[in-house]
N, C-alpha and C positions, 0 to 999 in steps of 0.2 A: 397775499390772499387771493385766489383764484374763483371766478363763479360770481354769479348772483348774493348778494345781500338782501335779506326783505330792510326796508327803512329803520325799522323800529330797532332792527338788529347794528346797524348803521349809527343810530344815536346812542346805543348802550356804550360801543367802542368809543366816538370821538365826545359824548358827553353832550350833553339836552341842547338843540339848537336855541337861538335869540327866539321871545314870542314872536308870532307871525304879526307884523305891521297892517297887512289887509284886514287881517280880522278886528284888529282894534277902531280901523276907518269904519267900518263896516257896525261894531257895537256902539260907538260914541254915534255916528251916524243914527242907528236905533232907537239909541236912547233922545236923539235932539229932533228926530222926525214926524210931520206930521201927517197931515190925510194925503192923497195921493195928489199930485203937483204935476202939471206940466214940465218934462224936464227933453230935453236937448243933450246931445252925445255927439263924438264923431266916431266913425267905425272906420275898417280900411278892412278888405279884403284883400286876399292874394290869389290870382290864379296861376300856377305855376306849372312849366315844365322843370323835371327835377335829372340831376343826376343820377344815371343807374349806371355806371360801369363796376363791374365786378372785380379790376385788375387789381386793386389794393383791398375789396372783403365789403364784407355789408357795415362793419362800422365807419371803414371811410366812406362810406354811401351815403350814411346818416350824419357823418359830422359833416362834409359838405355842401348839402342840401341847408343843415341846421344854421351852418354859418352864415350860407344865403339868406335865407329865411330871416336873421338876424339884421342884415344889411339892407333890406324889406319893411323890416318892423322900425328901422331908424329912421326911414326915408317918410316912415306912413308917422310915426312920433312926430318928425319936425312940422307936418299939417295939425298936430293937435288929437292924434287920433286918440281915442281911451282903450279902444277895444281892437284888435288887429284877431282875423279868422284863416287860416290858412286848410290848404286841401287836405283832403283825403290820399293817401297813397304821397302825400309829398314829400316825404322826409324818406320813404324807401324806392319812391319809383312801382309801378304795375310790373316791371319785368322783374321780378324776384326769383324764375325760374331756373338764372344761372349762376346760384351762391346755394348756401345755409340760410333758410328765410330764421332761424333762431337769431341769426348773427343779424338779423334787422330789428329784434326785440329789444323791449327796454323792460325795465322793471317800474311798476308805480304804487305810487305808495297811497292809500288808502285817506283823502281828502279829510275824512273824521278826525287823521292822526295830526293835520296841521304843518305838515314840513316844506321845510325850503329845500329842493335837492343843489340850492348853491351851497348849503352850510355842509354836504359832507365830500366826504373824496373822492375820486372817480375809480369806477370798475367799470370794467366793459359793459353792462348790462344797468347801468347807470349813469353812463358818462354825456351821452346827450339829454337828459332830463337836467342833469347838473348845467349844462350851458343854457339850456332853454330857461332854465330858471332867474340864473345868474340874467341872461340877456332882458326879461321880462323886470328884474328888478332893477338893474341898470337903467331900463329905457323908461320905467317907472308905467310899463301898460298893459293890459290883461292879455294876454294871450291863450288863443283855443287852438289844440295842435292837434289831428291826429296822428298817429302813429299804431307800432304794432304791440301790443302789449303781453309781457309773459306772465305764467303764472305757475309756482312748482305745481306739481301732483303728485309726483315720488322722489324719492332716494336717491339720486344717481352720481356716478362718479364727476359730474363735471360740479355738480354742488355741494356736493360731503361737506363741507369746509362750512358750509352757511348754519345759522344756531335756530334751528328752530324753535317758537315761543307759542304757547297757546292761542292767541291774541293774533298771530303771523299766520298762523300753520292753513296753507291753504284749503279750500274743499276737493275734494275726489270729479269727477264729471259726474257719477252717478248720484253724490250729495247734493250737487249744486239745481238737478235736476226737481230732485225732489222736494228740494228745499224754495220754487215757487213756480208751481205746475201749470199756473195759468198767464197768458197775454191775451189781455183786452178782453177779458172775461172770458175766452176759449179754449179749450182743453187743448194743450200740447203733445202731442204724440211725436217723439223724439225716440231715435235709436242709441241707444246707451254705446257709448264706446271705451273701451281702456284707456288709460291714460299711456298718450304716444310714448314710445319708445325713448324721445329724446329727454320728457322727461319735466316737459311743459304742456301747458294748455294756454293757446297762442287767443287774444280777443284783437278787434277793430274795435279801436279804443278810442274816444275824444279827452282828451286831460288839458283843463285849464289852470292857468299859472296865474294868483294877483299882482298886483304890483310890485309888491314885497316877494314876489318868485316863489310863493307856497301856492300847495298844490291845493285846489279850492272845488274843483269836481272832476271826476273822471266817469265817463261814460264810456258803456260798451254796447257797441250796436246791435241792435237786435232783430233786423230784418237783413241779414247775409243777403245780397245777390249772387248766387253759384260763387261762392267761399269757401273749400272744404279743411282749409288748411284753420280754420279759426268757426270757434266755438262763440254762439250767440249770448247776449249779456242776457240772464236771467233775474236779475236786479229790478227794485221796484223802478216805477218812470221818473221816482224825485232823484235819483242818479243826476238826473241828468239837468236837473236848477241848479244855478248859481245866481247870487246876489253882488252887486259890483259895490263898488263906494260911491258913483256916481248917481247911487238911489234905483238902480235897474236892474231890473231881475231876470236871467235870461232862461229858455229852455235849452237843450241841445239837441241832436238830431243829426245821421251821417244817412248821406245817399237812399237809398230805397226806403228807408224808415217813412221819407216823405209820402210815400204809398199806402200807410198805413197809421192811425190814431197816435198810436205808442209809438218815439212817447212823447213827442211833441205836442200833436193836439190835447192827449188826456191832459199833460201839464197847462194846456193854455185852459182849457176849460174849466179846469178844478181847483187852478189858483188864480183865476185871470192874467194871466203873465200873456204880453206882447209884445217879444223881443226872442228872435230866433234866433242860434248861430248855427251854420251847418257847414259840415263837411264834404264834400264830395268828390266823386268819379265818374260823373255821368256821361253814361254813353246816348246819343240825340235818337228818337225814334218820330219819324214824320209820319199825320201829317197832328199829332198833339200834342207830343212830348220830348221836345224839342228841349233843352237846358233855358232857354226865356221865355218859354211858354209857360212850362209847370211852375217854373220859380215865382215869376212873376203874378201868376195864375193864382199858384195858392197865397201868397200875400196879400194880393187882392181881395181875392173869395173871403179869407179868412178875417179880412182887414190888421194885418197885423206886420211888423219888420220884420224882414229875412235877410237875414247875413248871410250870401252864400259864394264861398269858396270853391272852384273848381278845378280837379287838372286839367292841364293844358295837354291835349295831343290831340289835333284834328284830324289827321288821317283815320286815327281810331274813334270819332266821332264823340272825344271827351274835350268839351269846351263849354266855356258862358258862364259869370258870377256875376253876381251882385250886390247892390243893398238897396234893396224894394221897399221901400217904405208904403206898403199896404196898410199902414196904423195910421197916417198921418197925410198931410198936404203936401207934402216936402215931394218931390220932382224924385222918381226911382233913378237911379245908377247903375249902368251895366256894360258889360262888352259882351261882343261875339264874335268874334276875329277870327278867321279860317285862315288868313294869313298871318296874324302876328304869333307873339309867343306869351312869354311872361305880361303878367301885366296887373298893376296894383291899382285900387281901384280909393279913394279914400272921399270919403262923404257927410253929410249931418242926417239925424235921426233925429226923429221929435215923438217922443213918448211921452207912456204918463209914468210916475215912477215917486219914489220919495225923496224929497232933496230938501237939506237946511239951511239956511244963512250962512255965509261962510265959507260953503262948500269946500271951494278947491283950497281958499287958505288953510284950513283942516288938512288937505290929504296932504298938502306941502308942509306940514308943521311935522307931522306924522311919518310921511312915508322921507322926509328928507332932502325933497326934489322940490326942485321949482318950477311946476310947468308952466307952462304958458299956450292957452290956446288961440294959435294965430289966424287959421282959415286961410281963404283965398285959395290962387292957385299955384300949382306944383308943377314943374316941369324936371324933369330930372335931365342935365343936358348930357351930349355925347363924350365919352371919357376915350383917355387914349388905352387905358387896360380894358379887358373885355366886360360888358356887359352883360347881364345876369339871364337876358331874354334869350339866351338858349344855353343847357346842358352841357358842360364840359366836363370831359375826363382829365384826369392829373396832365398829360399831355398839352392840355389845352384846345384838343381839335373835338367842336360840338357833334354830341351826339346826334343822329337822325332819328328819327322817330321811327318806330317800324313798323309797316306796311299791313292794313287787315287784310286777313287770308280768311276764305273760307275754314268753318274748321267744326266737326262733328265726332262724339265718340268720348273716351275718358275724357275726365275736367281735371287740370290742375290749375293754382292762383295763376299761373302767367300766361297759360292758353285762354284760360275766361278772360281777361283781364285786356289781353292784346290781340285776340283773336276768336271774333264772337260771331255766332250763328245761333237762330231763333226758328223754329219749325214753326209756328203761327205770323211769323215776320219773314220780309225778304229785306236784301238788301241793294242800295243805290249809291252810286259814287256819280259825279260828273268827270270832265274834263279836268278839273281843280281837285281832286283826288278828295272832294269831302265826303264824307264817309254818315250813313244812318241807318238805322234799324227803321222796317217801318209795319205800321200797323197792319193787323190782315183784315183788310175794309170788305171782304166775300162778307162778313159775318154781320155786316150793314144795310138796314131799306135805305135805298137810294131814289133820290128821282131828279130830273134834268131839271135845272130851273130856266126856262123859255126868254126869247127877246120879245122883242117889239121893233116895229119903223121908227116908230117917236118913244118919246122918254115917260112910256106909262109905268102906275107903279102896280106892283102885282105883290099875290101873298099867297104863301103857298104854303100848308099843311099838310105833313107826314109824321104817321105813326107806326112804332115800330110792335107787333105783337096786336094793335089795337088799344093798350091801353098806355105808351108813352109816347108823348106827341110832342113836334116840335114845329116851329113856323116861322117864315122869316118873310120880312115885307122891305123890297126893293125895285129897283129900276135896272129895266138892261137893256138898253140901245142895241140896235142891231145896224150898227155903226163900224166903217174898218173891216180890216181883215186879220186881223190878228189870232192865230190857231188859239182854241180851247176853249172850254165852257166852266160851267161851277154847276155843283150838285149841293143838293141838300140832304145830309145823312142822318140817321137818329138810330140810335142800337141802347138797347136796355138788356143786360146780361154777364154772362160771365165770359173774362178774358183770360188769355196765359202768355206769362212772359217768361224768358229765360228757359226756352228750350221744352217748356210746356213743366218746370217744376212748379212757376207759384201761377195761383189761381186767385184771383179778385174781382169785382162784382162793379162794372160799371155802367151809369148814362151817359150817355151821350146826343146832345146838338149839335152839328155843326154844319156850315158853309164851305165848300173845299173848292179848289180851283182843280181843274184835270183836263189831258191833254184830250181826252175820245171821250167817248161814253163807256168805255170798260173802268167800272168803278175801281181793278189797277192801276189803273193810270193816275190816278189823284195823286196828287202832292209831290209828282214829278216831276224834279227841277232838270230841263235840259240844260246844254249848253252854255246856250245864250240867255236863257233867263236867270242865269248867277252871273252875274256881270260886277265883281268885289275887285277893285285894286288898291295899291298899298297906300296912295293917299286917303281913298275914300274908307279905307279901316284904320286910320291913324295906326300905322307897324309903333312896334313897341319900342324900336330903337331909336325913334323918334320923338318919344310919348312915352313913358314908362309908366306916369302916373293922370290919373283923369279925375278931377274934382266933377261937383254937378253940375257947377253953372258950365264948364267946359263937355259935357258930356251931352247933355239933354238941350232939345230947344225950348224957347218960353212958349206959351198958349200962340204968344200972337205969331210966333216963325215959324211953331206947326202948322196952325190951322191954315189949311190951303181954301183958295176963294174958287169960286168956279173959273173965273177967267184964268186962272193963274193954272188950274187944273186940264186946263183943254188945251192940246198938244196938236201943233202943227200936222203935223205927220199922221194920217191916220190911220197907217197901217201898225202903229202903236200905239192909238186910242183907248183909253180906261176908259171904259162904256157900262161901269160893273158899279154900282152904289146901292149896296148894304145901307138900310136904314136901325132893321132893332130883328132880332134872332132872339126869341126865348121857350120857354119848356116849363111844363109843372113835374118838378122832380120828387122824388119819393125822399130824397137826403135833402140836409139843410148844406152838405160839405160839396160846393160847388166851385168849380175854376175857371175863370175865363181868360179868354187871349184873343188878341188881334196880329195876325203874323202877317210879312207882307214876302212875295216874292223875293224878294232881294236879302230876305232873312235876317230882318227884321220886326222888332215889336212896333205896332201903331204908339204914337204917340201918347201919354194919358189924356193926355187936353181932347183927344180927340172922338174918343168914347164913354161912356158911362156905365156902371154895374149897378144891377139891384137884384136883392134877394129876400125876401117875405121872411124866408125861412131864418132868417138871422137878422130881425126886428127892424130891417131897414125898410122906410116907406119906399115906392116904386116911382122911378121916373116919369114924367109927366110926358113924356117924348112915347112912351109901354101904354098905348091908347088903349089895349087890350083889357086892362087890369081889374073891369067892374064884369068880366063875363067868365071871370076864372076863377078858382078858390085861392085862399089868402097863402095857404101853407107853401114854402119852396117854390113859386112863382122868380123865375131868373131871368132876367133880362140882360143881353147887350143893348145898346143903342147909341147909334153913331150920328156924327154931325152932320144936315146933310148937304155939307156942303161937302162932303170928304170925296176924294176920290183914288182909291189906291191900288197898285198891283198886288190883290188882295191873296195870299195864297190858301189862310184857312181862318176860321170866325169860330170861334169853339167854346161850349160851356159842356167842361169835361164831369161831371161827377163822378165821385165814389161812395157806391152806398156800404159803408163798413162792414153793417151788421149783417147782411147777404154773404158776407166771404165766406167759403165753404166751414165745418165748425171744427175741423179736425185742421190744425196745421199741422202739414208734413215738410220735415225738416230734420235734413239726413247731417248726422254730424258727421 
């Protein structure tokens, strides 16, 4: 039998699968649960570079990634993890421009319908959900994947064969349309297309597997970044919740959705859920929006956990995952490795969630398995067969990553995807071939922030239009000779990214380091001020996996003393202390970061966030706070004993409800 199957069509042939085992942890769990509980998880992320060669076809692209993937999620299992997130783009690779991208599709089946894709038999267009399933119930842990997901539209000869069912029979593009005309309460203004030629309508799909390897949610992304080959998910935002056995509820979320309410935030908001998992392919834009900035940022802001998965390819400026525990006390998890490659990240989360007596003996009575959650740390050691931390083709000789080009004119998936340019953005590489978009600061009030002989403190106020103000109160020796100065920037308005297609409505505070006074020159890393080698980035072949206690420092190894902070040499004297940077915003949805030259996030131990606008009282360090109104008051404030090679201090907002009111969005 040749072609796609819908699932349903699938269990008529081999006969109704076993009940799903999650679901039954999940109703006994319902039924024995009480008010919301403090509850504890382990999560693992993957950032991955994946195989893309094309010599054996896009299904051997996706069974080999799948099978890595697999050997990933056993490594993050034996730390105890419950929940494993893997990237966006990682099971097909970004370069999908030299195959059949159908031939990277899979078929998924409809989370309401309850299937395990281990219980039926493999077709091309179902034979990797069948492993990922199998592999999720084997290792007994949830798995969030993305991948590319098909969907019929028409008749065509490579499907004839499949049985079409009322219940199965998919919608047209122009049904699907009409059938929910609105995101985030804004009218969609969409260009109707035919359905393609081949005979599908292709989504960027999130689909998660429970322990039992049924499928338990599939989400389709709905903020495309320059995507034309894939149709936006039109789906409500509950798509995209799932409920674990572990009493945790998560939302979903792939790459640029993070830009935008829907449907992450609608979901935290409307059900209280604080538990992210995300997908992504971020490419870094200096001096905000950086992969540890926003991540970390919006966690923070939001106060909530974000699982986030990223591909790995620095040249193309896609790197940095984590698990940010913005919900909780727990110490964030992250890499950012310009050097290394693959790299799994495995951590604890402390939520609030529904949990019974009993817990895990239940899921082990149930699902079959005996887990055991061990903790501690993970080192994966050196093997004499090859290691996963870089890309191989059947051959065995790793792929190279390949090179950003400028590139302007038509868009296809593998040109946006490996070779990007931004008219409102330029771009910067160093000597270390790192790669970033970066913002176009012309469209910023800027003003020099002044030294002194001696270490006085000053504070200084700028407003952008007259009615967005921001200020920031510090100290700046006029100490050393060290090239460069720091501005303080503040812009209230409308941005565009991606070529000038999307248009979004932001504030901005922030502190930037630059090399002149040409407010181009910010966030300009030369040479010598990336100074990354492979011990100080723990390479991955060394380190494959990074717990917290091994990741992060405690309060007391961060926090720097002054003596400890003052540097022989004073031709590299930090003479720059940042004490508190804040703004009265018009949004309550505010992000901040603390990035340091070396590209890096500041420690948390080492600064504080506060926001009015999201019912938190204001730091007592925010002296300001009896002379301003109560509403969206946002504060950084930093220790002052800190002293860092500070590169930008940012409290990025986005005011939603300003996004223009017509999204244009060309299928």
């Amino acid at each position: 039998m040749n072609g796609p199957l819908s699932w349903l069509v699938l269990g008529a042939l081999v006969g109704d699968p076993e009940p799903v085992l999650g679901t039954q942890v999940i109703d006994k769990m319902s039924s024995l649960a009480g008010t919301k509980v403090e509850v504890e998880y382990t999560a693992a992320v993957l950032e991955y570079q994946p195989y893309s060669s094309w010599v054996s076809g896009g299904l051997a692209i996706l069974q080999e990634n799948a099978h890595i993937y697999l050997e990933y999620a056993a490594r993050a299992r034996d730390q105890g993890a419950d929940i494993i997130v893997f990237p966006e783009y990682g099971l097909t690779s970004t370069h999908v421009a030299g195959g059949d991208i159908i031939t990277l599709s899979q078929l998924v089946s409809d989370p309401a319908d309850h299937i395990v894709p281990c219980d039926f038999p493999d077709y091309n267009y179902t034979m990797v959900m069948r492993e990922l399933s199998c592999g999720a119930r084997e290792l007994g842990m949830y798995f969030v994947v993305n991948l590319i997901e098909q969907e019929q539209c028409m008749d065509t000869p490579t499907n004839s064969q499949a049985i079409p069912t009322s219940s199965t029979q998919p919608k047209t593009s122009q049904e699907q349309l009409s059938s929910h005309p609105t995101i985030e309460g804004k009218e969609v203004q969409r260009q109707a297309k035919q359905c393609p030629s081949s005979g599908y309508i292709l989504y960027n799909a999130q689909v998660v597997f429970d322990r039992a390897g049924a499928v338990v949610a599939r989400y389709r992304k709905k903020h495309l970044f320059l995507e034309p080959e894939f149709t936006p998910g039109m789906e409500d935002d509950t798509s995209a919740i799932f409920t674990t056995d572990f009493g945790v509820t998560f939302t979903l979320q792939i790459c640029f959705d993070i830009m935008y309410k829907s449907p992450g935030l609608c979901n935290m908001e409307a059900d209280g859920l604080r538990d992210v998992a995300m997908s992504t392919a971020w490419i870094d834009e200096l001096p905000f929006l950086t992969a540890p900035q926003i991540f970390s940022g919006w966690s923070r802001g939001q106060g909530v956990n974000l699982l986030v998965a990223n591909y790995h390819d620095a040249p193309t400026g896609k790197l940095g995952s984590g698990i940010f525990n913005g919900g909780s006390s727990l110490e964030s998890l992250y890499t950012y490795d310009h050097l290394g490659e693959t790299t799994l990240l495995v951590g604890s989360v402390l939520t609030l969630g529904t949990q019974c007596k009993g817990h895990q003996s239940m899921i082990n009575s149930i699902t079959g398995h005996n887990l055991e959650f061990k903790g501690g740390n993970f080192k994966t050691p050196k093997k004499d067969i090859d290691e996963v931390g870089g890309s191989k083709d059947p051959k065995g000789v790793p792929e190279k990553p390949m090179k950003p080009q400028s590139y302007r004119g038509n868009t296809t998936l593998g040109d946006i995807l490996t070779r990007f340019s931004d008219s409102a953005s330029w771009q910067m590489k160093t000597k270390n071939d790192f790669f970033f978009l970066h913002e176009n600061l012309d469209l910023y009030n800027h003003i020099v922030l002044e030294r002194s002989e001696k270490n006085m403190n000053f504070t200084k106020t700028l407003c952008y239009n007259g009615s967005f103000c921001c200020t920031v109160t510090y100290s700046y020796a006029h100490k050393g000779t060290k090239e460069g100065l720091y501005m303080l920037l503040a812009y209230n308005g409308l941005v565009t990214k991606g070529n000038g297609v999307y248009v979004m409505y932001i504030q901005v505070c922030a502190v930037v380091y630059c090399l002149n006074e040409n407010i181009t020159s910010c966030a300009s890393l030369n040479d010598e001020e990336v100074n990354l080698t492979s011990e100080e980035t723990n390479q991955t072949d060394e380190k494959m996996t990074l717990t917290n206690g091994e990741a992060n420092l405690t309060s007391e190894e961060a926090t720097l003393t002054s003596e400890e902070a003052t540097l022989t040499n004073e031709e590299t004297l930090v003479t720059f202390w940042p004490y508190e940077l804040y703004g009265v915003f018009n949004t309550p949805y505010v992000y901040p970061s603390v990035f340091t030259q070396q590209l890096t996030l500041a420690n948390d131990a080492l600064w504080e966030f506060s926001n009015t606008g999201r019912n938190e009282i204001m730091n007592e360090s925010c002296s300001f706070i009896d002379n301003l109104p109560e509403e969206n008051v946002c504060c950084i404030s930093m220790h002052d004993t800190l002293a860092l090679d500070l590169l930008s201090l940012t409290l990025f907002g986005r005011w939603y409800s300003q996004d223009p009111d017509v999204l244009m969005t060309i299928l």
